[in-house]
C-alpha positions as CSV (number, residue, x, y, z in Angstrom):
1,X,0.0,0.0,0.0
2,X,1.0,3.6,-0.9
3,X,0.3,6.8,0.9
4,X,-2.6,8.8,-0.1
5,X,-4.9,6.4,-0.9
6,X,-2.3,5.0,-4.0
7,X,-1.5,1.6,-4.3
8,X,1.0,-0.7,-5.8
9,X,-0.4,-3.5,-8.1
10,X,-0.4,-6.5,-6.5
11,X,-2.2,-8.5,-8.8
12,X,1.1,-10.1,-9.9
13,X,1.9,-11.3,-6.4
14,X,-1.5,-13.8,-7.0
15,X,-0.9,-14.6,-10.7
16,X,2.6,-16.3,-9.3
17,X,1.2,-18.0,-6.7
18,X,-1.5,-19.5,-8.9
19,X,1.1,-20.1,-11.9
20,X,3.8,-21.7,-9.4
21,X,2.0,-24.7,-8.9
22,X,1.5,-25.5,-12.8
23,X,5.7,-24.9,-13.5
24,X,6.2,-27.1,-10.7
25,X,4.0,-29.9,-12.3
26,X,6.6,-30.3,-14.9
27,X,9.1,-31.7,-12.7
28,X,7.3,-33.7,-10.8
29,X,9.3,-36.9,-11.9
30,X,12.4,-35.6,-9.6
31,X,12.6,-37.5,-6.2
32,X,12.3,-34.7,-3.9
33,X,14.8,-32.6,-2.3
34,X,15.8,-32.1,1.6
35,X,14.3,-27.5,1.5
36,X,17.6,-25.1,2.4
37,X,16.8,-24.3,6.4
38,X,15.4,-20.6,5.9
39,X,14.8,-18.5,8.8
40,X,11.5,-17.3,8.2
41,X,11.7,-14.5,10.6
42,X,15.1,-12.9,9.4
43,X,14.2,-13.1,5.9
44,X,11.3,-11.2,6.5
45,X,13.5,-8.9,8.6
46,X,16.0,-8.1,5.6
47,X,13.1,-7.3,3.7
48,X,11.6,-5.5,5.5
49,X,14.5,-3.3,6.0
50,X,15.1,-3.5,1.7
51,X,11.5,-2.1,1.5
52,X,12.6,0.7,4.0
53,X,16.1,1.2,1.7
54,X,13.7,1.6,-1.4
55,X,11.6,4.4,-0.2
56,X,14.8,6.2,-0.9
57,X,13.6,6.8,-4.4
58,X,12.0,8.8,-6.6
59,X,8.5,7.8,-7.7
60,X,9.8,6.3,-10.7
61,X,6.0,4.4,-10.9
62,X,4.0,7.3,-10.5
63,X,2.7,9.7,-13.4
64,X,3.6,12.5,-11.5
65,X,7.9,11.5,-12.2
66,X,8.1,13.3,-15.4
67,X,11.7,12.9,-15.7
68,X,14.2,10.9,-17.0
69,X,13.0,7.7,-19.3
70,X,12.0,5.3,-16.5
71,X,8.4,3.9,-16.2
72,X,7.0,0.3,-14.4
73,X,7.1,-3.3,-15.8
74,X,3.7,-3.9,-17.1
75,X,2.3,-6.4,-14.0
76,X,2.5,-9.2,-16.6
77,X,6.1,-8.7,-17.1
78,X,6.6,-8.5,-13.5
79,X,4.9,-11.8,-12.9
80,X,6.6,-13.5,-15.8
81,X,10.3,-12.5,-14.7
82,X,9.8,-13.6,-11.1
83,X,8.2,-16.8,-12.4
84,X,11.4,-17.6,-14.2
85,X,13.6,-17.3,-11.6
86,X,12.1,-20.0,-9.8
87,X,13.8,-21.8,-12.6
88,X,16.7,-19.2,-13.0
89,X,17.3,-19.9,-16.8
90,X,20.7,-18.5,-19.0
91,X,20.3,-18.1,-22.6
92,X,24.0,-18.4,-23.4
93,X,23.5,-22.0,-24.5
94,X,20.5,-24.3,-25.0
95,X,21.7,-26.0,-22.0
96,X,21.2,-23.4,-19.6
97,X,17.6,-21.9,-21.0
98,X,15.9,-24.5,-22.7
99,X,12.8,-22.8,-22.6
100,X,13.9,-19.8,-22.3
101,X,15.7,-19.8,-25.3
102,X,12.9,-20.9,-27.8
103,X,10.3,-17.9,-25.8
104,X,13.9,-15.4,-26.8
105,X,13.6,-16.4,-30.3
106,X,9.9,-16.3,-30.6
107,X,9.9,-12.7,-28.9
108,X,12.8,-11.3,-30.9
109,X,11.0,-12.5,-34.0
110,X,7.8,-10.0,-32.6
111,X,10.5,-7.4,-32.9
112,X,11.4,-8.0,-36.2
113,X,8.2,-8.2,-37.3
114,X,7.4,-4.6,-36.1
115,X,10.1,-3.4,-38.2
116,X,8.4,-5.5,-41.0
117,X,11.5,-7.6,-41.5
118,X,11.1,-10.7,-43.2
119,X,14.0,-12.0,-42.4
120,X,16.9,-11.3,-39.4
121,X,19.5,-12.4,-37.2
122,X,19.2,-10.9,-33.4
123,X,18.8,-11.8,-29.6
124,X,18.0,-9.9,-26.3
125,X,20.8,-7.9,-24.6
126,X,21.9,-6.4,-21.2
127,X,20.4,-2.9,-23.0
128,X,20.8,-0.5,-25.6
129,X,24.6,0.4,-25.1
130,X,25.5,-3.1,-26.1
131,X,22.9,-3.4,-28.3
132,X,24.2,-0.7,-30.3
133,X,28.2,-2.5,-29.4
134,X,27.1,-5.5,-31.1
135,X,26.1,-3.1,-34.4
136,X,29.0,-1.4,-34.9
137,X,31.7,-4.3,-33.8
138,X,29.5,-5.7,-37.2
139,X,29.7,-3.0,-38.9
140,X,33.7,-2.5,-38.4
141,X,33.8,-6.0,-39.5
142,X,32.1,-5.3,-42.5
143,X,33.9,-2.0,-43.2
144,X,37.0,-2.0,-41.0
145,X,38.9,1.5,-40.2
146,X,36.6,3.2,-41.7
147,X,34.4,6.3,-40.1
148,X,31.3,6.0,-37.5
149,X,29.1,8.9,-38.2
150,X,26.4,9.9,-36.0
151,X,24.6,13.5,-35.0
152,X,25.6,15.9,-32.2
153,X,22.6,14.8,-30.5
154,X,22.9,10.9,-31.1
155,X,23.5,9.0,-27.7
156,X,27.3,9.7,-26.3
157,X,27.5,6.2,-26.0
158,X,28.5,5.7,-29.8
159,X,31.3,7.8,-29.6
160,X,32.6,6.1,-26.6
161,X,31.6,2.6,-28.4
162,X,34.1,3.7,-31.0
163,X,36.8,4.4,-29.2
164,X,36.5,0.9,-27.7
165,X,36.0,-0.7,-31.1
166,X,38.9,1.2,-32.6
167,X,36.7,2.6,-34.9
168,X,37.2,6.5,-35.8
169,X,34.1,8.7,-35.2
170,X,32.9,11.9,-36.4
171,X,29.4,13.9,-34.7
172,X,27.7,15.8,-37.5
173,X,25.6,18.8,-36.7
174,X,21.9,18.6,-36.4
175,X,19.2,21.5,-37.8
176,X,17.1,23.6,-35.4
177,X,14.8,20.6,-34.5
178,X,18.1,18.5,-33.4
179,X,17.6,16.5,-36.3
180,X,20.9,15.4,-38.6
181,X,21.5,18.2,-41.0
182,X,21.1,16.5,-44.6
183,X,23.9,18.8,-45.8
184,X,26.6,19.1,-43.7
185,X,26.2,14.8,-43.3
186,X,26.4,14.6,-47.5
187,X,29.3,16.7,-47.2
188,X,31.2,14.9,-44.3
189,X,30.2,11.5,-46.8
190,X,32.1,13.3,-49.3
191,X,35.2,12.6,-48.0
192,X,35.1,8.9,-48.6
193,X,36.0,7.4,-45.7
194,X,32.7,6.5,-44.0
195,X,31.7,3.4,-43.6
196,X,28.4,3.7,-40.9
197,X,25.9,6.3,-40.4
198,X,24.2,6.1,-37.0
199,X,20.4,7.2,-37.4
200,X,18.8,7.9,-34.3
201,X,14.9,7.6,-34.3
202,X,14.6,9.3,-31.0
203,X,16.9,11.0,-29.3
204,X,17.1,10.9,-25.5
205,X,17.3,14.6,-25.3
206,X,14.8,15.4,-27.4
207,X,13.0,12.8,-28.8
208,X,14.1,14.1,-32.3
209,X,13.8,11.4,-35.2
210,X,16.5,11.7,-37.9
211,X,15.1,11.8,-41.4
212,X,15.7,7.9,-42.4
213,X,14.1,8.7,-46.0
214,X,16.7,11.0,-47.2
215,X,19.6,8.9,-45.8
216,X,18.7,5.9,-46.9
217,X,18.6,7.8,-50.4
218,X,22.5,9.3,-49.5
219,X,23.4,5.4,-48.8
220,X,22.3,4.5,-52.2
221,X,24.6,7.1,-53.4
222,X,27.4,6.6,-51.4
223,X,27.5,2.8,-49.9
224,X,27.8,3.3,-46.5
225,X,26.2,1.1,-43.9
226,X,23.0,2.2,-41.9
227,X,22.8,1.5,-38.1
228,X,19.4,2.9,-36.8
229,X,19.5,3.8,-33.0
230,X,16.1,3.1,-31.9
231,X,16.9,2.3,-28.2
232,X,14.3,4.8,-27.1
233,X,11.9,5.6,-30.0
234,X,11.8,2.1,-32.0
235,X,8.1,0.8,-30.3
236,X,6.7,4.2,-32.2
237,X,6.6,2.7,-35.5
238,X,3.1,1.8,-34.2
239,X,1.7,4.7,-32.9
240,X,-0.7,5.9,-35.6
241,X,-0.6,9.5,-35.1
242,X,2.8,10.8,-35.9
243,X,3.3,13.3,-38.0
244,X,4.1,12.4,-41.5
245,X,7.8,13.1,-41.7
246,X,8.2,11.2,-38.5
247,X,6.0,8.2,-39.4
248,X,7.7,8.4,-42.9
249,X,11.1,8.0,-40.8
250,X,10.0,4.7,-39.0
251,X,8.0,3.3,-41.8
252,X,11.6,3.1,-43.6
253,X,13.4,1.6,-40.7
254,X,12.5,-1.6,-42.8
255,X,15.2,-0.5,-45.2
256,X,18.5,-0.5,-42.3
257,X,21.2,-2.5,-42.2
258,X,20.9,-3.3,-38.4
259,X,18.3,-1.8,-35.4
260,X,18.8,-1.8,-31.5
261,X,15.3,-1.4,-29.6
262,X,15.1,-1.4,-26.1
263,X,12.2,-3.1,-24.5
264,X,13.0,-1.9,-20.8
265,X,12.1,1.3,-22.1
266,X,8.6,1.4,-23.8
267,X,8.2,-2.3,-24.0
268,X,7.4,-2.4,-20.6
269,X,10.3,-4.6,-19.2
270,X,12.3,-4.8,-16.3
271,X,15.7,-3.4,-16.8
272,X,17.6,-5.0,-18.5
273,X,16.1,-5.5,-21.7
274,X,17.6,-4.6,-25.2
275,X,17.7,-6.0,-28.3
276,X,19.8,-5.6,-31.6
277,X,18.5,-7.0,-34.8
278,X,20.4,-7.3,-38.1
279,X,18.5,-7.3,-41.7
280,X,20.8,-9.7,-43.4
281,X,21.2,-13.0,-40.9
282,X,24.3,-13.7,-43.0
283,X,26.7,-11.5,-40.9
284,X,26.2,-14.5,-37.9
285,X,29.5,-15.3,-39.4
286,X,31.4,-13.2,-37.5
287,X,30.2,-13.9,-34.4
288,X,31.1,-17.7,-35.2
289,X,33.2,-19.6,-32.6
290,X,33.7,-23.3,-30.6
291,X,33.0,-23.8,-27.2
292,X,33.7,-27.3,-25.6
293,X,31.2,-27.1,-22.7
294,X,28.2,-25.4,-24.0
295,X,26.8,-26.7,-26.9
296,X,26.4,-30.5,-26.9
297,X,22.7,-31.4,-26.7
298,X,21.3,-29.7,-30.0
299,X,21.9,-28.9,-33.3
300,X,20.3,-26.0,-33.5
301,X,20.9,-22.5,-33.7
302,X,22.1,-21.5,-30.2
303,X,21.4,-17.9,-29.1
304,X,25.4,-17.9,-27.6
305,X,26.8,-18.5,-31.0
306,X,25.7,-14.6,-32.2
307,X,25.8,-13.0,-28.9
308,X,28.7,-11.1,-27.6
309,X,27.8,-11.2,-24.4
310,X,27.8,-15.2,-22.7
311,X,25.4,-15.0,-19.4
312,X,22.4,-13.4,-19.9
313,X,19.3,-13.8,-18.0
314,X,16.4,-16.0,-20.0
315,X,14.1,-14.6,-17.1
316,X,14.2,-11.3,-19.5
317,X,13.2,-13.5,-22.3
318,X,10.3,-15.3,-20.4
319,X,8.5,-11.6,-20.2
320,X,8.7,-10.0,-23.3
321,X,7.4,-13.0,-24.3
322,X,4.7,-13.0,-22.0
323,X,4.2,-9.2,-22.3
324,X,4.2,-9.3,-26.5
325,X,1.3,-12.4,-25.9
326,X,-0.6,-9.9,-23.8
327,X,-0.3,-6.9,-25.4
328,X,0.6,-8.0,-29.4
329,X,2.7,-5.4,-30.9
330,X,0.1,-4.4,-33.4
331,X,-1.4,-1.3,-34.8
332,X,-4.3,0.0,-33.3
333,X,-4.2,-3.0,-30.5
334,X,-3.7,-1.6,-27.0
335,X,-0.3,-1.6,-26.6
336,X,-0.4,0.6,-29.3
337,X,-2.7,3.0,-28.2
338,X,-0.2,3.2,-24.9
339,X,1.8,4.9,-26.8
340,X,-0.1,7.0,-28.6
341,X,-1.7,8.4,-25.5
342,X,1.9,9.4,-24.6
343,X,2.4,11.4,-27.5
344,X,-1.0,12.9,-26.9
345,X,0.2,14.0,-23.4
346,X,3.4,15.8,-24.8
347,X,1.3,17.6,-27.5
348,X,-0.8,18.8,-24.6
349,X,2.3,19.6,-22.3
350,X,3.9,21.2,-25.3
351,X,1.0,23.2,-26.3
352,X,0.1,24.6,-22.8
353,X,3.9,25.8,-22.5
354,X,3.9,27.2,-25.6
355,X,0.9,29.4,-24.8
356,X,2.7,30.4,-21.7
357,X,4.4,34.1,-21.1
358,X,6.1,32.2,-18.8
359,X,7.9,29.7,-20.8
360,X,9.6,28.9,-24.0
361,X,9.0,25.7,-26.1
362,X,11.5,26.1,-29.0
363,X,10.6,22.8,-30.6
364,X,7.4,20.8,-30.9
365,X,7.5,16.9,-29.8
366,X,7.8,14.1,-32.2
367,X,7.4,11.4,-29.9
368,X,7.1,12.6,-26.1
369,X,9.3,14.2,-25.0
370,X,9.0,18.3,-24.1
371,X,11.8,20.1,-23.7
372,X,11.7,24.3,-22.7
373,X,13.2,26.8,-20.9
374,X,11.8,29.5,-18.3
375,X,12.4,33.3,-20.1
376,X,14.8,35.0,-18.6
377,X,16.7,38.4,-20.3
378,X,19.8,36.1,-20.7
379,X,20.6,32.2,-21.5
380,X,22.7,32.5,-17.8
381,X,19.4,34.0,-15.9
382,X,16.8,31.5,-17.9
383,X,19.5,28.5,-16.8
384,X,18.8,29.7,-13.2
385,X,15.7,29.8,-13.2
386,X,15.4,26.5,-14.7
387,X,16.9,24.8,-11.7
388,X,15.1,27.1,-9.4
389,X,12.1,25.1,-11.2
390,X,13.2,21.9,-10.9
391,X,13.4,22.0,-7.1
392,X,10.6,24.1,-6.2
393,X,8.4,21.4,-8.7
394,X,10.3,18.6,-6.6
395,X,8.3,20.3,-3.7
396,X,5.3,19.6,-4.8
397,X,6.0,16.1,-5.7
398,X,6.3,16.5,-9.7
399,X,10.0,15.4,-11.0
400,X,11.3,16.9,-14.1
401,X,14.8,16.5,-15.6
402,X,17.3,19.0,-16.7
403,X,18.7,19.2,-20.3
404,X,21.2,21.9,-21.7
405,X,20.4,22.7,-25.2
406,X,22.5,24.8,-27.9
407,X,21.4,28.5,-28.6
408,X,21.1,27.3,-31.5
409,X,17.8,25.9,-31.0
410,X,16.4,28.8,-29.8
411,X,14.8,31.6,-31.8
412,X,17.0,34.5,-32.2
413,X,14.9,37.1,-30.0
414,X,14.2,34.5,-27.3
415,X,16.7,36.2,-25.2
416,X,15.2,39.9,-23.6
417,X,18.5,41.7,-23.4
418,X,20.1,43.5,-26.0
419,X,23.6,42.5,-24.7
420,X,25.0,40.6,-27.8
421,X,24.8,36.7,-27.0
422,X,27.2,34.4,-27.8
423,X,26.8,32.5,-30.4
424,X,27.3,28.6,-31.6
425,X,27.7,25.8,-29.4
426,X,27.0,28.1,-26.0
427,X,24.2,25.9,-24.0
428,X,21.0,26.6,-22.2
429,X,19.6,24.7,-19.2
430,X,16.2,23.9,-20.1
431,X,13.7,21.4,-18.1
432,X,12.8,18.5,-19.7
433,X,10.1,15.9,-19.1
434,X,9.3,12.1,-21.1
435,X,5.7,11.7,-20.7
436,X,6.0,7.9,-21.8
437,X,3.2,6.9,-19.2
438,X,0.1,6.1,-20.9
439,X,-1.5,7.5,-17.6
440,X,0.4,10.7,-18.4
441,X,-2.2,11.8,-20.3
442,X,-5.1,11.4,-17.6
443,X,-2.6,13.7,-15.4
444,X,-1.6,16.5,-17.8
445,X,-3.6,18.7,-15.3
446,X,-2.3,17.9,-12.5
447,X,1.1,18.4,-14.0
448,X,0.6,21.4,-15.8
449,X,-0.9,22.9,-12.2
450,X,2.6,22.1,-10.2
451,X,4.5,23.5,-13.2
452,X,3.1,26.4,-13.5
453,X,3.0,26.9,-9.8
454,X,6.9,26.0,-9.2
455,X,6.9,29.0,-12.1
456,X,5.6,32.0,-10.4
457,X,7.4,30.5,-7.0
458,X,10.3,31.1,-8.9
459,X,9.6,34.5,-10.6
460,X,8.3,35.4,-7.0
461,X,12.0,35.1,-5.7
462,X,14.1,36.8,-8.2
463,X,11.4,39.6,-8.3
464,X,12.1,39.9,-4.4
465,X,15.5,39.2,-4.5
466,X,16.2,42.2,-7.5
């Protein structure tokens, strides 16, 4: 139970203990087993006390954390994990996640199918930054020593993935909407020495969705590889009410070389959950290797002979299965319209700030994501004021996140002083909030209430202070 009247699903808790007794049913053949001596007491003790430790949080569950890109397991999920790990399954080898294993295959499959891929080699991973590792160690494979490209506002991760790939790396600036600039990437092409272009289709700043279209038409000109980066955005390709461009953008996400989703993001996994698919199964060569302990009962396809990674946990595997049974990643189904009621709840966010003297909203949501700034007669005083805001909206319970952002993206008579403002790369602390909730939407009121409160709270104090 919650305070306030809140409470934590606990649903879950009897979906176990009325699917414990059917896993248990297929062992039942086992001569039985002396139980480990448990202090009941003591265990319930340490708990106790780890329940206490977790208060420490945030509200990561609740609708009123508007922050960073964390939201619940769906209960399903929940149940599904914990069920496994009554089993405690590792989909290195066939050996160690029987089960698991096939459920891995069948679930990754769901992802590719989203992407409307007929074909594919991937697996689960750890999350998206070795997700997007396994790409590019392909994709320096395929084109060794030659350039990574990805934008200024691609995930720093890639640059850093590089560097431990060996792999030289250029950022290429984005346009006003933090988008890859079609012009200064062609040019940067130009120079004949790139061999993969990073595309991100939402970026964790902004949520903004490179234009896959026009470089996929760039590739056909050039040759270069094409690694999309959907760690964050990639479930959107089934929201129906994009915008064109964007749609347009994920509709072609069919036509990359390689994809990393995340399902611990909006697939409604426990962390951690990523995933990296590859159009063309052929490059499995690479990851091809002998073991002499792990693969001797099958000759099938094991999911350790095109993974990087050895241990991984099949209880992952066991609920995105289940979840992608319960919620089929369809158009128009009802996972679906989860995440089109989150986009809904940044349009609303978005359009409420940008109707605001208060605030500035340089650049309108493609997914959901809101990013502004408080006005202020200089970048320095906005940046303030902007985490002046983020505590006093702690205060009242509502957590945002904080985000610089170039100049750049700002219009050029955002700023109220007629001091000349540096230009270029100078930054801007803006609050930022990822609405990716479906109940987000219902709460946009109560939201929109604290913000503007935390607001004239924190005009109140620099007007008294000055």
């Amino acid at each position: 139970m919650l305070a306030d009247g809140m409470k934590f699903e606990e649903l879950s808790i009897a979906w176990i203990r009325s699917a414990l007794p059917t896993l248990a049913e297929g062992f039942t053949s086992l001569p039985p087993t002396d139980s480990p001596s448990i202090d009941d007491s003591a265990m319930l003790a340490v708990l106790q006390e780890t329940a206490t430790r977790l208060r420490e949080n945030y509200p990561y569950f609740h609708p009123l954390y508007a922050g960073q890109m964390l939201k619940p397991p769906h209960p399903i999920a929940r149940a599904a994990y914990a069920l496994a790990t009554w089993i405690n399954p590792n989909n290195h080898a066939l050996d160690g996640g029987r089960a698991s294993s096939e459920m891995e295959i069948e679930a990754v499959q769901g992802l590719a199918t989203m992407f409307t891929w007929a074909t594919h080699l991937g697996h689960l991973t750890s999350g998206g930054t070795f997700a997007n590792l396994e790409a590019l160690w392909i994709a320096g494979q395929l084109h060794p020593g030659k350039t990574i490209l990805a934008s200024e506002q691609a995930h720093y991760t890639h640059r850093r993935i590089s560097s431990v790939l060996q792999l030289p790396f250029d950022s290429v600036a984005t346009d006003p909407q933090g988008r890859l600039d079609l012009t200064v990437l062609e040019s940067r092409i130009q120079k004949g020495d790139v061999g993969t272009v990073v595309v991100t289709l939402g970026t964790t700043a902004l949520g903004a969705v490179d234009p896959l279209p026009e470089i996929l038409a760039l590739r056909d000109r050039y040759g270069f590889r094409i690694h999309a980066d959907a760690a964050y955005g990639g479930y959107f390709t089934l929201a129906t009410n994009l915008d064109a461009e964007t749609a347009d953008s994920f509709a072609a996400l069919t036509a990359v070389d390689s994809v990393v989703v995340d399902p611990h993001k909006h697939g409604l996994q426990p962390y951690g959950c990523g995933c990296v698919l590859f159009r063309d199964p052929s490059v499995g060569r690479f990851y091809k290797h002998d073991s002499p302990y792990t693969y001797f009962t099958s000759d099938q396809l094991h999911l350790g002979e095109i993974t990087l990674e050895c241990s991984r946990a099949g209880a992952s595997a066991v609920a995105l299965w289940a979840t992608q049974r319960a919620l089929p990643l369809i158009r128009g189904g009802e996972f679906s319209g989860m995440l089109q009621s989150c986009r809904l709840a940044a349009l609303e966010l978005y359009r409420r700030l940008h109707a605001s003297a208060m605030f500035i909203a340089p650049i309108q949501p493609e997914l959901d994501i809101v990013v502004w700034a408080i006005r202020g007669s200089t970048p320095e005083e906005s940046s303030a004021k902007a985490r002046a805001l983020f505590d006093a909206a702690a205060r009242r319970n509502l957590h945002l996140a904080l985000v610089h952002l170039p100049q750049s993206f700002f219009p050029a008579n955002t700023w109220l002083t007629s001091a000349k403002v540096a230009p270029g790369p100078a930054q801007v602390l803006c609050l930022r909030s990822v609405l990716m909730k479906s109940e987000h939407l219902a709460w946009i009121d109560a939201i929109w209430e604290r913000i503007e409160a935390a607001g004239q709270e924190v005009l109140t104090a620099v007007n008294t202070i000055t």
